[in-house]
N, C-alpha and C positions, 0 to 999 in steps of 0.2 A: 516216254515215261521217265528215260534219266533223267531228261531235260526240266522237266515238270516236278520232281521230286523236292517238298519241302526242303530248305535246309536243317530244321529239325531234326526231320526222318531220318535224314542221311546220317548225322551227326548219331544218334542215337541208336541205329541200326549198326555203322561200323564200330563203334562204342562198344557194344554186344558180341559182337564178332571176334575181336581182336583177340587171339588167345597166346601173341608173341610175348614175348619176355620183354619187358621196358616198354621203352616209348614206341608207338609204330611209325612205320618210315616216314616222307616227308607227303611223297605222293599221298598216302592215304591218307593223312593228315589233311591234306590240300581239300581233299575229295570230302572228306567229313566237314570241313568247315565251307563247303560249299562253292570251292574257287571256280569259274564258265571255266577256265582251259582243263583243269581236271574232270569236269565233266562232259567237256567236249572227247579227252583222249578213254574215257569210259565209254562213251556214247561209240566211238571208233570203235573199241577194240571187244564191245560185243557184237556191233555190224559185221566187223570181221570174221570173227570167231562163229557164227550164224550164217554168213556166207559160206565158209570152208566146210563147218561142223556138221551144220542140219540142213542147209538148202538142199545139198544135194541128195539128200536121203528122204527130204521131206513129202514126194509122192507116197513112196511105198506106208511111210509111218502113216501117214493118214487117214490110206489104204486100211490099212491093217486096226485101226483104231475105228474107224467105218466099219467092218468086217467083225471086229469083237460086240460091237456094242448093238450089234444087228442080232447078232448070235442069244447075248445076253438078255435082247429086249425079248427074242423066243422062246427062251428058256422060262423068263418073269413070265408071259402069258400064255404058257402052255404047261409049266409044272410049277409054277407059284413062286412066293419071295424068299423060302425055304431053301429052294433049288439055286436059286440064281443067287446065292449067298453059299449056296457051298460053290458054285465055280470059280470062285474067288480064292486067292491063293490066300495062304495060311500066316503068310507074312505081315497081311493086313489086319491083323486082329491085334 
């Protein structure tokens, strides 16, 4: 998906983002205007970071994400969309 990303998007996305004072670094500069090595060392360093961060957790998460939405399709057809809107946390509103 890094790899595939308009350079538009890119431009216009970190564009939006940028909340530093002045100009932003060079790297992310690079990355905005679309440069293969800056989006090769992005493409790395979410690999990486999804290797370390989420691989290794990513049975149980999906587990558990299986397990809620099992839960919640119960609750929809057995006390209606009422119910299954209040098991939703409060944060979502």
């Amino acid at each position: 998906m890094v790899q595939a990303t308009p350079r538009h998007v890119l431009f216009d996305d970190l564009a939006a983002s940028w909340h530093g004072n002045g100009r932003p670094p060079l790297w992310l500069r690079n990355l905005a205007d679309g440069e293969p090595e800056a989006r090769e060392t992005l493409q790395r360093a979410l690999r990486d970071f999804y290797r370390a961060c989420v691989a290794p957790y990513w049975s149980p998460i999906s587990a558990a994400v299986r397990s809620d939405v099992s839960e919640r399709t119960r609750v929809l057809a057995t006390r209606g969309l009422a119910a299954l809107f209040g098991t939703l946390s409060e944060d979502l509103a």
